[in-house]
C-alpha positions as CSV (number, residue, x, y, z in Angstrom):
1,X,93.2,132.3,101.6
2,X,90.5,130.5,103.4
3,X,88.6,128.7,100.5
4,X,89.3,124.9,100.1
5,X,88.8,125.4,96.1
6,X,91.6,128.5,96.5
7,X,93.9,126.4,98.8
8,X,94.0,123.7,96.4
9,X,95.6,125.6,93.6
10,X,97.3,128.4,95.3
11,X,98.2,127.2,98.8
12,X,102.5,126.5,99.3
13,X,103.2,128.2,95.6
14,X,107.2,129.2,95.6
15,X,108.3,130.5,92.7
16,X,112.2,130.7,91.6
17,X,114.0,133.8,90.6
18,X,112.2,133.1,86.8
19,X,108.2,133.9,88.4
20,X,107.3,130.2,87.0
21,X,103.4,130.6,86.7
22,X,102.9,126.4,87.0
23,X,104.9,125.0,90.1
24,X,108.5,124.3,89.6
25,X,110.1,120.6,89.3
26,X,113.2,120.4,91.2
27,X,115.1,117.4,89.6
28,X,118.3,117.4,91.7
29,X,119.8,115.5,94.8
30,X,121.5,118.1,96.1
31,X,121.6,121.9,96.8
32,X,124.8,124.0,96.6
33,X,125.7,126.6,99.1
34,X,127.1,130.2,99.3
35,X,130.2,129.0,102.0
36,X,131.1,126.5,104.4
37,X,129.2,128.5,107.1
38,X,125.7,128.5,105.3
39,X,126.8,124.7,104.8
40,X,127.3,123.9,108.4
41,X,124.3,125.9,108.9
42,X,122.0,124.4,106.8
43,X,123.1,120.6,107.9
44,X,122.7,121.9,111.7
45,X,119.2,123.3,111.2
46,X,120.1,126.5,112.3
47,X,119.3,128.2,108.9
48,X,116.2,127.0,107.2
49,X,116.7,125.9,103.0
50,X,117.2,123.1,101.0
51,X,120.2,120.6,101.8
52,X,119.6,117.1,100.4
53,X,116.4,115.6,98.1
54,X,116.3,112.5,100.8
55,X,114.6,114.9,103.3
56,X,114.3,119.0,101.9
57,X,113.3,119.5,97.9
58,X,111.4,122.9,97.3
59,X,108.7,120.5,95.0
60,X,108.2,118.3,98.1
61,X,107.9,121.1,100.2
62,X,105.0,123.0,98.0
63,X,103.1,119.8,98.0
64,X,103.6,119.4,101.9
65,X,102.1,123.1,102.4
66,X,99.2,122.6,100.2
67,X,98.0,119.4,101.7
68,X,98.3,120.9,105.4
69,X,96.3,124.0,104.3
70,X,93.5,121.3,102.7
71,X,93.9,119.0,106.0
72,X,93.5,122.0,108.3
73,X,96.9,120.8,109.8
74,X,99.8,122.4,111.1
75,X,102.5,120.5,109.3
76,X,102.6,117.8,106.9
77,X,105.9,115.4,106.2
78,X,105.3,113.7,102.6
79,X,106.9,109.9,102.2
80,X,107.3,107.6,99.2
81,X,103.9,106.0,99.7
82,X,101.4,105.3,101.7
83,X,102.9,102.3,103.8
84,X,105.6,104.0,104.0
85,X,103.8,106.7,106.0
86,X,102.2,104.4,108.3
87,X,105.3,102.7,108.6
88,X,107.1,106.0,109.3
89,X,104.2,107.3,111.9
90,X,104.8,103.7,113.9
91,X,108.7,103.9,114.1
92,X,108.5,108.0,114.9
93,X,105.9,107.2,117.7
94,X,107.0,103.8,119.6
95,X,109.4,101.6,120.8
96,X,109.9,97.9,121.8
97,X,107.3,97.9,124.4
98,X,104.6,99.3,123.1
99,X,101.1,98.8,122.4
100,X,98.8,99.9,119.5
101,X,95.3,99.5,119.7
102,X,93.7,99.1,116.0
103,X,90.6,99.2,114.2
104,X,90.3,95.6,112.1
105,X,89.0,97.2,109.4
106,X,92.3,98.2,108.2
107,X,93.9,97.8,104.1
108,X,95.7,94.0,104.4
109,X,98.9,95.5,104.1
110,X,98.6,97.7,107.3
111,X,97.2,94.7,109.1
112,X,100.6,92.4,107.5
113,X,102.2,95.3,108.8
114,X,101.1,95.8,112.3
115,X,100.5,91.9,112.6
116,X,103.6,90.6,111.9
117,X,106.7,93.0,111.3
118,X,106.1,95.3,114.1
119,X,106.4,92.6,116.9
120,X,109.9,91.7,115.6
121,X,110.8,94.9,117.0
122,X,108.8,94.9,120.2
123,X,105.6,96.5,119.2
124,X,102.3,94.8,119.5
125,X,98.8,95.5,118.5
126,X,95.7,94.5,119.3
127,X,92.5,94.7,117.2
128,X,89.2,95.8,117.9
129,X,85.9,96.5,116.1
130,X,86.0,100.1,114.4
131,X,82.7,101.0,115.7
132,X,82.5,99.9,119.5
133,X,84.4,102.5,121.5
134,X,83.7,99.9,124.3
135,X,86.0,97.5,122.5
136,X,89.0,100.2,122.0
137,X,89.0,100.9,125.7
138,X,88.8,97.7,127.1
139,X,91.8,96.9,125.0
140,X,94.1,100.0,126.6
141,X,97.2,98.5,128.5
142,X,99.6,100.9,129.7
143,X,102.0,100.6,127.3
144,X,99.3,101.8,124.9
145,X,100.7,104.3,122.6
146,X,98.4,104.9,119.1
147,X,95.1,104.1,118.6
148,X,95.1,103.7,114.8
149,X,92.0,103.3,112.5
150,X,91.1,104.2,109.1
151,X,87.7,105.6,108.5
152,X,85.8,105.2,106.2
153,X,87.3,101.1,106.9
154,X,88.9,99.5,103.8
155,X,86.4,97.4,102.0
156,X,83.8,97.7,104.2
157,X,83.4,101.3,104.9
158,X,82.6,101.6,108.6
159,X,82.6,104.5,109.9
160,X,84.4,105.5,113.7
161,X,83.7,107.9,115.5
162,X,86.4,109.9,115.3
163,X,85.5,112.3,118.0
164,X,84.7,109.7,120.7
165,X,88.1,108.1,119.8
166,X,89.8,111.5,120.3
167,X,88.2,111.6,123.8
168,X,89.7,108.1,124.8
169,X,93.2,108.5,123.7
170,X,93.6,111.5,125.3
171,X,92.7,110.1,128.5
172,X,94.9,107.4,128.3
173,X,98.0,109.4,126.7
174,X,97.9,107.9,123.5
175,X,98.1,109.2,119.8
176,X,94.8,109.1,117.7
177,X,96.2,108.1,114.3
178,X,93.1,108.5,111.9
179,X,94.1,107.2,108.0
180,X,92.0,109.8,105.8
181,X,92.6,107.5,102.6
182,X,88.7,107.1,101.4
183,X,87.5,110.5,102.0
184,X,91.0,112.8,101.2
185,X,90.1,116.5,102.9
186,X,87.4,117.2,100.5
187,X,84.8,115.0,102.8
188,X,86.4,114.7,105.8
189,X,88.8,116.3,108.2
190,X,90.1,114.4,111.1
191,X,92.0,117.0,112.2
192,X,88.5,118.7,113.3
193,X,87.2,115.8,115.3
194,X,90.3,115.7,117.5
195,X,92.9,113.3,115.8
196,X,96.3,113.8,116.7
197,X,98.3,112.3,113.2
198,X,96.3,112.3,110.0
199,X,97.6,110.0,106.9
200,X,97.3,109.5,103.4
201,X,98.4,107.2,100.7
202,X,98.6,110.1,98.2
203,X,98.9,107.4,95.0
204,X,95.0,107.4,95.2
205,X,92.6,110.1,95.4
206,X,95.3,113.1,95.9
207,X,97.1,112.0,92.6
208,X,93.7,111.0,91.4
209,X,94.2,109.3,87.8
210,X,96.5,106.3,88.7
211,X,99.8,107.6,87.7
212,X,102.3,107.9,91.0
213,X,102.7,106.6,94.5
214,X,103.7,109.0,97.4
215,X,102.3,109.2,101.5
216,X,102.0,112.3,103.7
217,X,101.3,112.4,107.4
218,X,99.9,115.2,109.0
219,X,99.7,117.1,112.4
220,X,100.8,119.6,114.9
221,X,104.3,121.0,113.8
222,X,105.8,120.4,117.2
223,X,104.5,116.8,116.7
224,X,105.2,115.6,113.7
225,X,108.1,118.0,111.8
226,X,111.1,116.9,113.5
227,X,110.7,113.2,114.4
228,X,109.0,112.5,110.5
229,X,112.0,114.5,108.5
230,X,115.0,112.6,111.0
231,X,113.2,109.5,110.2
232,X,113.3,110.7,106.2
233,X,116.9,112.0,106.7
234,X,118.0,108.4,108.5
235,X,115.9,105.7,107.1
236,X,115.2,107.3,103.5
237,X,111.5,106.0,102.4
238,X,111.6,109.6,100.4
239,X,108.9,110.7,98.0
240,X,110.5,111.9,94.5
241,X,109.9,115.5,93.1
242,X,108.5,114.4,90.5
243,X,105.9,112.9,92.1
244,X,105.0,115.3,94.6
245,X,104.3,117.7,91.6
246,X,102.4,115.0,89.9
247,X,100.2,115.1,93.0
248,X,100.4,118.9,93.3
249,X,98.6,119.1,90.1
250,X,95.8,116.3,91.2
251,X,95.1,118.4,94.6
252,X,93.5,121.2,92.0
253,X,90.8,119.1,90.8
254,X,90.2,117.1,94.1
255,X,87.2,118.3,94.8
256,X,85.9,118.3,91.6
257,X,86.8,115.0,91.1
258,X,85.6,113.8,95.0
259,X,82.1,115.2,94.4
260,X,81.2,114.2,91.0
261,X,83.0,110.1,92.1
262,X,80.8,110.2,95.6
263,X,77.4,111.1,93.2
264,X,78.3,108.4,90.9
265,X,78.9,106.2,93.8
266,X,75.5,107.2,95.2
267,X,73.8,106.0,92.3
268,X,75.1,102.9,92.1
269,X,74.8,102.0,95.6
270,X,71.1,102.8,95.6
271,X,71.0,100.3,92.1
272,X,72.9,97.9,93.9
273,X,71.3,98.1,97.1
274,X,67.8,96.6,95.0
275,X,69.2,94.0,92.9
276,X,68.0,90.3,93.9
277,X,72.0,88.5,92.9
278,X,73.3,91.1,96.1
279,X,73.1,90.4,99.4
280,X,74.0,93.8,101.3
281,X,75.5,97.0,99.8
282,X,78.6,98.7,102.4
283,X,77.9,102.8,101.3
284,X,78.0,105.2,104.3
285,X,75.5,107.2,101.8
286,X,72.9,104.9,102.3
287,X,69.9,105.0,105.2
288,X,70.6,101.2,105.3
289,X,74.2,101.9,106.7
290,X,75.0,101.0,110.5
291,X,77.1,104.3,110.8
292,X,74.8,106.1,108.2
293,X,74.1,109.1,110.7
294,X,77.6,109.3,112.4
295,X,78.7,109.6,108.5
296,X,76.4,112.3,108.1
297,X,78.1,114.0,110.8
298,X,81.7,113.6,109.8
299,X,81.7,113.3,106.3
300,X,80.4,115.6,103.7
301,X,79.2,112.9,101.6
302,X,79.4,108.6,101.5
303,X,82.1,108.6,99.0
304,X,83.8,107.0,96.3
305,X,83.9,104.0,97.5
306,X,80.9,100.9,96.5
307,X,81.6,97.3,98.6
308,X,78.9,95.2,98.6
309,X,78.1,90.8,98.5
310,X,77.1,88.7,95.7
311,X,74.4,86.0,96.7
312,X,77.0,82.5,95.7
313,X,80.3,83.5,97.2
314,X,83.6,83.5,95.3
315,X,82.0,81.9,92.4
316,X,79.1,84.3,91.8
317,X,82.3,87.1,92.6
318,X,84.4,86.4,90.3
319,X,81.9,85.9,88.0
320,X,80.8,89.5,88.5
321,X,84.7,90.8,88.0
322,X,85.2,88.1,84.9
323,X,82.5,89.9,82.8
324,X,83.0,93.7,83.2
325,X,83.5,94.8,80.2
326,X,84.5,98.9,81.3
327,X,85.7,98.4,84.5
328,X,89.4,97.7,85.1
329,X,90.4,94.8,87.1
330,X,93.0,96.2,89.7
331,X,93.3,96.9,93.4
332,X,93.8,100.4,93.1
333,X,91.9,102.9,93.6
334,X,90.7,106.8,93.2
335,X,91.4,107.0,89.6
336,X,89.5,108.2,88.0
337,X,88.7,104.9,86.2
338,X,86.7,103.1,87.9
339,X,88.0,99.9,89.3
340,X,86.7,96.4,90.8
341,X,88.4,93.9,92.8
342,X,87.5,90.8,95.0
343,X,89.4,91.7,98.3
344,X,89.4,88.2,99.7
345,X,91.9,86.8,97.3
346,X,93.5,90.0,96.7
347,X,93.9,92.7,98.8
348,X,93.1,90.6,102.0
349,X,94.2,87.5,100.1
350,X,97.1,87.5,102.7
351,X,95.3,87.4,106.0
352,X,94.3,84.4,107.5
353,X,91.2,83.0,107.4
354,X,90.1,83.7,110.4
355,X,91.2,87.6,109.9
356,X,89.1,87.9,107.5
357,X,86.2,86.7,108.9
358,X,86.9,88.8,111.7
359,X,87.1,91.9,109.5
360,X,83.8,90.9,107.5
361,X,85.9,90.1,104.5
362,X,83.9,87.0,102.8
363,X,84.6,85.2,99.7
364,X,81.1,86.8,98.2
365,X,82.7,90.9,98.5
366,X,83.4,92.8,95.7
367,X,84.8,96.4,96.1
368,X,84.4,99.3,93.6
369,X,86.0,102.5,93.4
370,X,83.8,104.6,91.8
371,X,85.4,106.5,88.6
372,X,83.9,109.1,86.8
373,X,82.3,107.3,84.0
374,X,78.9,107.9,83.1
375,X,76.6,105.9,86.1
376,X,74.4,103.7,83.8
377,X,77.8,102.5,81.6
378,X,78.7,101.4,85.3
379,X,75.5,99.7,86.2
380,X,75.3,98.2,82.9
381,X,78.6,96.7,82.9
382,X,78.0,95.5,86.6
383,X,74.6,94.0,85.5
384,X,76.4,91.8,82.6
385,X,77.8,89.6,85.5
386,X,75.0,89.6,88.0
387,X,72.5,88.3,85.3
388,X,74.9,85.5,83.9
């Protein structure tokens, strides 16, 4: 199997001694062995199998398969969400000492996160525009250990340049971490422009209708496999059966559901882009994007994902959000319901002023995540609150 559209409903199927034609749910915490010997073998690693649901469930492990074979990665370790994975990839991958050079434009939580747990431990970062490479290598130190970004950026969508990224940290020694959140494998694959660890919060676009949380992170086996399941086995941030075959299911229609969210998107963008109550449209589709032609390059299209600035700040904003009528008013997204949200006082609302201004992030930004509703339902419902 080569196909994405093949690998996405066929890839890591295991079926029990009863030939199960849908993927099997394994609802138990623990597995029961032949003997003692298989029992010491299995705890010991010496014999591969199931031993405990913390950190081996055959469900988990189908799901894990498939979303390597989609990623184009060697091996995949699936967590209880999508901090989680971060948060897993940062303890796996440093230690009191160490530096992380990041990308701004990062979800507020990651930022929190990277800002303000990890130096209890010893573990600084610095961050750095997502688009200047110059900026991400004047910030190296020796103790300089990941270079973590997400791309496209959380609202804003900017695009790095993965590739040029790739180049650095492997001439300092460092990890390339690249969060694949916004595009999911359909548009993008890091793994192809040289990142070392890929990650996904798996509760948006790889479930894909709002129903479960769950993480993965991806990479070379002899990179990730061991130090991501010990750090399952020990610390237990664990992603439940159930929901990895909740996500199984989304990963068939991913692309469906990618392609027909990132034309809807497109649409709206361009609408957007020439209404006189907006200020500036974020779309990587659009000519008017600063990245627009690195996009073109990495990504197979601009994506689900709308931000853009109503002309009157947090007023005019929430003005916008107050009267939609068909959009729901949530910070999620990839569901296939589209959703609206004002980050500023939401999903930024815990940075600090001046963070947000350095990450762009001002009181007139809305962010959409396109569903798959019918495009002029969406403008109309958008246009409601720019005409009030």
């Amino acid at each position: 199997m080569t196909e994405f559209d093949t690998l996405a409903v066929r890839a890591g199927i295991h079926r029990s001694q009863f030939n199960e034609h849908s993927e099997a749910l394994y609802l138990t915490s623990s597995f029961v062995f032949q003997n003692a010997a298989q029992a010491a073998a299995r705890f010991s690693g010496e014999e591969a199998g199931p031993v405990y649901s913390r950190y081996t469930n055959p469900t988990v492990d189908m799901l894990q398969e498939r979303l390597a074979a989609l990623e184009g990665a060697q091996c995949c370790v699936a967590t209880a969400s999508g901090m989680s994975a971060i948060l897993a990839c940062v303890m796996c991958f440093t230690r009191a000492g160490d530096h992380i050079v990041a990308s701004h434009g990062l979800f507020g939580a990651t930022v929190q996160l990277l800002n303000n747990w990890l130096p209890r431990f010893g573990v600084t970062t610095t961050f750095v525009s997502p688009t200047d490479v110059s900026q991400w290598e004047a910030a190296i130190t020796p103790s300089t250990r990941l270079l973590f970004l997400e791309t496209p950026s959380n609202p804003l969508t900017e695009v790095s340049d993965i590739t040029a990224l790739s180049a650095l940290a492997r001439r300092v020694g460092a990890l390339l971490v690249v969060d694949n959140c916004f595009c999911t494998p359909v548009l993008q694959r890091p793994v192809e422009f040289g990142a070392d660890i890929v990650l996904h919060s798996a509760t948006k676009y790889l479930d894909g209708q709002g129903r479960v949380m769950g993480g993965a992170v991806l990479g070379k086996r002899e990179l990730v496999y061991e130090p991501l399941t010990t750090f399952l086995r020990n610390a237990g941030p664990t992603l439940s059966p159930f929901n990895a075959w909740v996500i199984l299911k989304g990963l068939e229609t991913l692309k469906l559901r990618m392609q027909a969210q990132s034309a809807n998107a497109v649409r709206l963008a361009e609408w957007l882009e020439q209404h006189p109550r907006v200020e500036r449209v974020f779309y990587p589709g659009l000519p008017s994007h600063p990245q627009y032609e690195l996009a073109r390059c990495q990504q197979a299209s601009g994506g689900a994902i709308v931000s853009f600035v109503v002309k009157g700040g947090r007023e005019a904003a929430w003005r916008v959000v107050d009267s939609t009528r068909l959009m729901s008013i949530t910070a999620n997204l990839g569901d296939v319901k589209t959703t609206i949200t004002h980050p500023a006082s939401t999903t930024h609302g815990r940075l600090s002023p001046q963070a947000r201004d350095q990450a762009g992030i001002s009181e007139g930004l809305l962010r959409i995540a396109v569903g798959l509703e019918g495009a002029e339902d969406l403008r109309q419902d958008l246009e409601r609150g720019l005409s009030a």
